[in-house]
N, C-alpha and C positions, 0 to 999 in steps of 0.2 A: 252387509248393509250398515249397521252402527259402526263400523273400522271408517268407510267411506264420510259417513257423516261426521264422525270424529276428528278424520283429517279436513275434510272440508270446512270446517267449524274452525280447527287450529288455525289453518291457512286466510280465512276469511279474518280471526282476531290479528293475527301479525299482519294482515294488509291494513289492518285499520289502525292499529299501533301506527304503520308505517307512515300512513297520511295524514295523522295528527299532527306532525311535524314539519307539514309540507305546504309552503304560502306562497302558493304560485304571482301573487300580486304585492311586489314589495308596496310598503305604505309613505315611506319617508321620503325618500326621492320621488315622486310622483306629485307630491303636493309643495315639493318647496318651491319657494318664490325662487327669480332670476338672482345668483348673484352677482356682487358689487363689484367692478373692478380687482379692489383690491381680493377679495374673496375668491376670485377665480385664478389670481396666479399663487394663491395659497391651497386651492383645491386637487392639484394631483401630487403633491407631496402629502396630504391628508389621505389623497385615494392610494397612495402607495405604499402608505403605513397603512391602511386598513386592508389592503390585499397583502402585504408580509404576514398581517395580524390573522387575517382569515385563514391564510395557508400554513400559519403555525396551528390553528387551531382545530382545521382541517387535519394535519398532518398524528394531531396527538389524539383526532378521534378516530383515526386510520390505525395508530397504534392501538390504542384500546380496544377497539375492532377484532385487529388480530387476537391480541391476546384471547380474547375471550371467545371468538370461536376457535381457536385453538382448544382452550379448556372445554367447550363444548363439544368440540372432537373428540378427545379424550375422556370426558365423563361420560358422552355415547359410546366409545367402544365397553367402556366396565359395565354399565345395563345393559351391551347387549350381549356380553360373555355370560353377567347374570342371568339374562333371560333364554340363553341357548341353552344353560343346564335344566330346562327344565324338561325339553327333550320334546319329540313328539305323539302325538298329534298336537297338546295341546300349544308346547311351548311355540310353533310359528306364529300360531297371534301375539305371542308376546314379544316377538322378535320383531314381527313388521308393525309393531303400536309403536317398538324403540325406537325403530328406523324413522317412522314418521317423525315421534316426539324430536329429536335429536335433527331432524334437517327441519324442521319450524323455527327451534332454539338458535341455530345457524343465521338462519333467512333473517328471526328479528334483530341479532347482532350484526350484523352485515349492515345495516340502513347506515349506519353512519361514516362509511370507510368511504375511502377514494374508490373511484371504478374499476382501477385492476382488480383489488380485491373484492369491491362486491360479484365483478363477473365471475372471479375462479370461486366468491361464498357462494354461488346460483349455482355453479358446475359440482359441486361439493354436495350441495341441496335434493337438487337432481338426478346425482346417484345415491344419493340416502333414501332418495322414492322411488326409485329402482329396483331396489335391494329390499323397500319394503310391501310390494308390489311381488316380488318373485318369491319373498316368503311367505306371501299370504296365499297366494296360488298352490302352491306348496307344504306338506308338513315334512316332507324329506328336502327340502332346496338347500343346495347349496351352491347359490349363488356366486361368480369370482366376483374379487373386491375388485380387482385392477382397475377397475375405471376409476372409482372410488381412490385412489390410493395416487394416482396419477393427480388426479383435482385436488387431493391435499397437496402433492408436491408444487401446482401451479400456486397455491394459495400461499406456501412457504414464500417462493420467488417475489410474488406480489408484496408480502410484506417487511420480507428483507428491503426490496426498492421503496418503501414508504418511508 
């Protein structure tokens, strides 16, 4: 019951991290006046520098993205090699707390990446709760990673194309 509330709790802070950043109502273009002649055949060279400029800056949070759930792939597997030595009974809660912790850390790094990537950080996420899910059922689980393992590789692909 406290695992469940644990993750729920995580899960409910990362949606709300996530939506603080999210304004579904732009404000600037909605209230500006008509422009002037001359202003509107100066307006899609200004809109094409700002979509180059968006897509650069898209592109470098797409990178930062990866990186860092990459490192968070990675610093979850060494907590959860940490926490497999501790053996059972007790060690599968500590194994399927990793699992959670480590696909929340995932999920809130993903908010900023292009959509390849966030769908293969979801697919990645999803078998982290899998995995933590089958070791809580469990003090002998030994779950295969292969799902797991296959959604990093799709997450690779995604961020090589970014």
């Amino acid at each position: 019951m406290n695992r469940t509330r644990l993750v729920l709790t995580g899960l409910a802070v990362a949606a709300a991290i996530a939506m603080s950043g999210c304004d579904p109502q732009p404000e600037s273009e909605g209230t500006a006046t008509s422009p002037s002649p001359a202003a509107s055949s100066a307006a899609p060279t200004s809109t094409a520098a700002s979509t180059a400029a968006s897509t650069a800056a898209s592109d470098a949070a797409t990178v930062k993205a990866c990186a860092d759930i990459k490192k968070d792939i990675k610093d979850n597997a060494t907590k959860i090699a940490k926490a497999e030595k501790i053996g059972p009974p007790a060690g599968h809660f500590a194994v399927s707390a990793q699992w959670a912790a480590g696909s929340v850390a995932i999920l809130a790094h993903s908010m900023a990446a292009n959509e390849a990537v966030t769908a293969a950080s979801e697919k990645i996420q999803n078998e982290m709760m899998a995995l933590s899910d089958a070791y809580n059922k469990s003090a002998d689980a030994k779950p295969s990673k292969k799902a797991l393992e296959a959604a990093i590789k799709e997450l690779d692909t995604a961020c090589s194309a970014a």
